[in-house]
C-alpha positions as CSV (number, residue, x, y, z in Angstrom):
1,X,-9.0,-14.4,99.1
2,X,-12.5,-15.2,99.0
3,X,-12.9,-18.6,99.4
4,X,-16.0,-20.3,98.9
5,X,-17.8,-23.5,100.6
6,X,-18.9,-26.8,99.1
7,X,-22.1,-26.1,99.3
8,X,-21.7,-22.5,97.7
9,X,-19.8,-23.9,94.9
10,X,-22.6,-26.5,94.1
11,X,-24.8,-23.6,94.3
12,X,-23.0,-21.9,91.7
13,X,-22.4,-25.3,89.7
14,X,-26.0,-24.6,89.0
15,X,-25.7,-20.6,88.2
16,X,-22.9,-22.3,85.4
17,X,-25.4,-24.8,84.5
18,X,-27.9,-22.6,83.6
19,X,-25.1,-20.0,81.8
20,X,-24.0,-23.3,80.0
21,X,-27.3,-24.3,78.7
22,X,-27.7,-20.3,77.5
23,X,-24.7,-20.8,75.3
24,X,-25.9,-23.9,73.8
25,X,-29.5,-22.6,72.6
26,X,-27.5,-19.5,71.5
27,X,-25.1,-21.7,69.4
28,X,-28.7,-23.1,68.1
29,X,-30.0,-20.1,67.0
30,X,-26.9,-17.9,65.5
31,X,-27.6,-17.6,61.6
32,X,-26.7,-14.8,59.2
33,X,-29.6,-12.2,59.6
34,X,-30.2,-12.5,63.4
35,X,-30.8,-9.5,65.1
36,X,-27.9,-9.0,68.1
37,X,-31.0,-7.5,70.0
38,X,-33.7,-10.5,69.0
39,X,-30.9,-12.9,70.3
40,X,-30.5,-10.8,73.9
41,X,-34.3,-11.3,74.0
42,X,-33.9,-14.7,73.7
43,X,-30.8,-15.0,75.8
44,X,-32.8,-13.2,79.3
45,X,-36.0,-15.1,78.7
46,X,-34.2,-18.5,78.6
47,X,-32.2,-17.2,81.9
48,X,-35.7,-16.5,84.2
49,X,-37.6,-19.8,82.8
50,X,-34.4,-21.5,84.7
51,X,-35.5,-19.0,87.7
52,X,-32.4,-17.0,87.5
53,X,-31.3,-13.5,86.7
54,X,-29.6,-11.8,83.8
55,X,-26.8,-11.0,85.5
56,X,-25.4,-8.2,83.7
57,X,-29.1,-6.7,82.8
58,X,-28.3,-2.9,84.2
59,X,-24.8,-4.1,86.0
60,X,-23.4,-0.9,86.5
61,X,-25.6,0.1,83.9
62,X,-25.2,-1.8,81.3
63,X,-28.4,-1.6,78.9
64,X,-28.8,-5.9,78.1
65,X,-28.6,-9.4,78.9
66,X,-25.6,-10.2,77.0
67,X,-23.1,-9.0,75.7
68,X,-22.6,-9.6,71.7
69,X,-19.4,-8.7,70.1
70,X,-19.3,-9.3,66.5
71,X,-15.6,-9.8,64.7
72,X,-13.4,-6.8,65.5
73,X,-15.5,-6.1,68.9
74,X,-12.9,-7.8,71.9
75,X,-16.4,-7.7,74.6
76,X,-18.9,-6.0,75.7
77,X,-21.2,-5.3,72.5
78,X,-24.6,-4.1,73.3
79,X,-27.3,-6.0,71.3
80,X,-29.3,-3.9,69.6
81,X,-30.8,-3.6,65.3
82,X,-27.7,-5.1,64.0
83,X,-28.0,-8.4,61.8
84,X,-25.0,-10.9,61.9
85,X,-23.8,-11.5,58.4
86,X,-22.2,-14.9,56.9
87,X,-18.5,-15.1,57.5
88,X,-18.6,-12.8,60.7
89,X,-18.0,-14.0,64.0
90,X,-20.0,-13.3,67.6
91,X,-18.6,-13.6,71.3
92,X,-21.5,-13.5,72.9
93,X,-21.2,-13.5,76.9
94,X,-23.5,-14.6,79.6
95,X,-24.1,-14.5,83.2
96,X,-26.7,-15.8,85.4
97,X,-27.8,-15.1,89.3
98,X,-29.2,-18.2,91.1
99,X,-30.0,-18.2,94.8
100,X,-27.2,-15.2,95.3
101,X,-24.5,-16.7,93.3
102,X,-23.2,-15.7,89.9
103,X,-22.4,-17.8,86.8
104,X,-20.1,-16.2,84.0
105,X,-19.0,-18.0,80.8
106,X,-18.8,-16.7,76.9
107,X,-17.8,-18.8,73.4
108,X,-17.8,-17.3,70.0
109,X,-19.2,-18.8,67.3
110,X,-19.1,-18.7,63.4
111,X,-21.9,-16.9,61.3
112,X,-22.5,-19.5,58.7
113,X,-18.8,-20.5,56.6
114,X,-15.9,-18.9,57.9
115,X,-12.5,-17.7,56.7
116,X,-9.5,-20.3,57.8
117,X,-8.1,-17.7,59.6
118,X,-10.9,-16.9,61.9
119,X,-11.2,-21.1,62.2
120,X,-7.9,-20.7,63.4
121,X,-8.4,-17.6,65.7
122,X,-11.4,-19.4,67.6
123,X,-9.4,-23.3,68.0
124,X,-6.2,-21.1,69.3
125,X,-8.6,-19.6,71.4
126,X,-10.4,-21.9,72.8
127,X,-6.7,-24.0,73.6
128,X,-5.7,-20.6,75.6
129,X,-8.9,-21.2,78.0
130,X,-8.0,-25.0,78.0
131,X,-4.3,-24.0,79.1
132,X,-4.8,-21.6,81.7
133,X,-7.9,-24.0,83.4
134,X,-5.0,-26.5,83.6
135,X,-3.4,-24.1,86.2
136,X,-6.4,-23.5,87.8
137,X,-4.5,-25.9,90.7
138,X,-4.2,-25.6,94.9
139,X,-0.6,-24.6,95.2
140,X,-0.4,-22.2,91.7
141,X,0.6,-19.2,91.4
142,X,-2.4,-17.4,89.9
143,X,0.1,-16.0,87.1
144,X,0.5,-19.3,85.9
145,X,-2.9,-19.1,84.2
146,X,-1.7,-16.0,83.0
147,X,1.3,-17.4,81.5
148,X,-0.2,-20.4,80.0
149,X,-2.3,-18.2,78.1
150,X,-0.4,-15.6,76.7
151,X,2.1,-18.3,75.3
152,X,-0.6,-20.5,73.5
153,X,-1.7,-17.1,72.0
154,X,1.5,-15.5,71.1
155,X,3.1,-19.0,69.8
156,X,0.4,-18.7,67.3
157,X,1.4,-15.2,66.4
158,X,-1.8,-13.7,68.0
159,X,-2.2,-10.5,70.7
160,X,-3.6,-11.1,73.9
161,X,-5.5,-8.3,75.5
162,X,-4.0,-6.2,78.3
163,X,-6.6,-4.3,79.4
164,X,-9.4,-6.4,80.4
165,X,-9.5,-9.1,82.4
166,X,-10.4,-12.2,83.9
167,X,-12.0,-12.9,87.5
168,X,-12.9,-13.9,90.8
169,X,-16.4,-14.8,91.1
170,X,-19.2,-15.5,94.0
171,X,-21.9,-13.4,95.6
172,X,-20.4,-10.8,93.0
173,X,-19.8,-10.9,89.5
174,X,-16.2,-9.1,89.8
175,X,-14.3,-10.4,93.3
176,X,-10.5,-10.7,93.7
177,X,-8.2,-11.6,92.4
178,X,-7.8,-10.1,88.8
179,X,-6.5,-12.7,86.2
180,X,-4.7,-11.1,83.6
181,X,-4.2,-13.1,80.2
182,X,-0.1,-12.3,80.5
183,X,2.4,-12.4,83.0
184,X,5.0,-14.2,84.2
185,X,4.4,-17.4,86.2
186,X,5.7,-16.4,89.4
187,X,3.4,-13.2,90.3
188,X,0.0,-13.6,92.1
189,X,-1.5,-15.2,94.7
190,X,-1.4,-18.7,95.5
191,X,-4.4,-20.3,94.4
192,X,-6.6,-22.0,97.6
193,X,-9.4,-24.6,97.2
194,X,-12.8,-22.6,97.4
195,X,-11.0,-20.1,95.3
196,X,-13.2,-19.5,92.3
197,X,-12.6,-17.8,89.1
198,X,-13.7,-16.6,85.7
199,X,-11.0,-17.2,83.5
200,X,-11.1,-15.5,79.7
201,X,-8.9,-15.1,77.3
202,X,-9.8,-12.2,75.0
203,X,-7.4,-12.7,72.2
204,X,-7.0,-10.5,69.0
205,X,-5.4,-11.6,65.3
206,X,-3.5,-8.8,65.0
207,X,-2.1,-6.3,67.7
208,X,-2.6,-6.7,71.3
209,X,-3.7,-2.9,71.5
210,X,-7.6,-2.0,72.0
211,X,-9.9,0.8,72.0
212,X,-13.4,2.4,73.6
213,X,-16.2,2.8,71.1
214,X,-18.2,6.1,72.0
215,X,-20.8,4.0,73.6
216,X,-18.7,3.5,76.9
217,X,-18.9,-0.1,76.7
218,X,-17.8,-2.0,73.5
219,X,-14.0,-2.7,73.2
220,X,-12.6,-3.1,69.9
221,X,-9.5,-4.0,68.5
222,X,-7.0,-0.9,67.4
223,X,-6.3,-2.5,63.8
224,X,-9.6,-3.3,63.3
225,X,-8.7,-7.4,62.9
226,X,-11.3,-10.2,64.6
227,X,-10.9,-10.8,68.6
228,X,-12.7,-13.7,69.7
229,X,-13.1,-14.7,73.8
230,X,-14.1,-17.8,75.7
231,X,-14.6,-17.9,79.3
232,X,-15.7,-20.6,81.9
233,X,-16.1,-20.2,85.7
234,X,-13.6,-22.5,87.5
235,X,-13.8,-23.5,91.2
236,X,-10.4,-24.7,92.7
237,X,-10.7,-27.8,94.4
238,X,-7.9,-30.6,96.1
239,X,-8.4,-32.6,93.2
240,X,-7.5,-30.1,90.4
241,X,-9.4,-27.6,88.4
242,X,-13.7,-27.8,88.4
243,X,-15.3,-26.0,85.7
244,X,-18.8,-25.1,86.3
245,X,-20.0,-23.8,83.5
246,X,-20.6,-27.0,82.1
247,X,-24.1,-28.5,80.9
């Protein structure tokens, strides 16, 4: 596995920094009748005034900064004319290059007043990413994360997404090892300090079950209900977990 040094993690404690700040001015400026593509704008000229790169601007062609998925979108939305709408909620993903290294971290938020039940959707959520950082540990199997988050999700009576997801992280956005959001415990690799990861629950209200849009890119869910996703970028360390997408 690609392990990193403690240097190159504090290099990309700063990549996360800047992510982490991204998501905070975004969580500042989502309001019903914002433009997905006005809040990309704002999203890649916050990224270079920290003198870093959008790190998904043209990744394997991808058209934008971010990626903005608004309620039954699971990921990859491409900003563009659309306006969020009260009630409606956005996943809205970031990544950041500094000095060669990559930060990766997404949150949804609410669009004004929500229903309960999309409340509910983002706290279960965000208690999945909780769980399966907890794992995050020297010694783990990586399908512990795994584990831990498919039973916060599916104790709630939620799907969790089998087709996308999580990931190592470094010089390259995607690196080994995969993390998928299910799994039993005991499959994987053990995790190593230096190991460090991308963890992100994508996690739908309904089924489990997701589809392609014709655009290539966005993922949606197959019943049509909300999806939300959170994400940090975790560095394994001797002392336990170490998220770095933190402000």
């Amino acid at each position: 596995m690609n392990c990193k040094t403690a240097d190159e993690i504090e290099i990309m404690r700063k990549a996360g920094k800047i992510v982490a700040e991204t998501l905070v001015m975004v969580g500042q400026q989502i309001k019903p009748g914002l433009k997905t593509g006005k809040l990309d704008q704002m999203i890649e000229d916050f990224i270079r005034s920290n003198d870093a790169i959008p790190a998904f601007k043209n990744y394997q062609g991808y058209p934008a900064s971010a990626c903005i998925s608004i309620d039954d979108e699971v990921v990859h939305g491409i900003p563009g004319q659309r306006a969020m709408k009260e009630g409606e909620i956005v996943s809205v993903d970031v990544g950041a290059i500094y000095e060669g290294f990559y930060g990766d971290s997404a949150r949804t938020y609410a669009v004004g007043a929500i229903s309960d039940e999309k409340a509910r959707l983002l706290e279960v959520t965000e208690k999945c990413l909780v769980a399966g950082i907890d794992k995050a540990k020297n010694g783990n199997k990586l399908g512990q994360i795994s584990a831990a988050v498919q039973k916060m999700a599916e104790d709630a009576g939620y799907g969790v997404v089998r087709q996308l997801v999580g990931h190592g992280i470094g010089r390259q956005m995607h690196e080994e090892p995969q993390i998928p959001n299910f799994g039993s415990p005991d499959e994987g690799p053990v995790l190593m300090t230096g190991m460090v990861l991308a963890i992100e629950p994508m996690i739908n209200m309904g089924t489990h079950e997701v589809k392609t849009m014709p655009d290539g890119w966005t993922f949606v869910t197959a019943d049509g209900l909300p999806s939300a996703h959170f994400e940090h970028t975790v560095a394994v360390t001797p002392n336990g977990p170490d998220v770095l997408t933190v402000v």
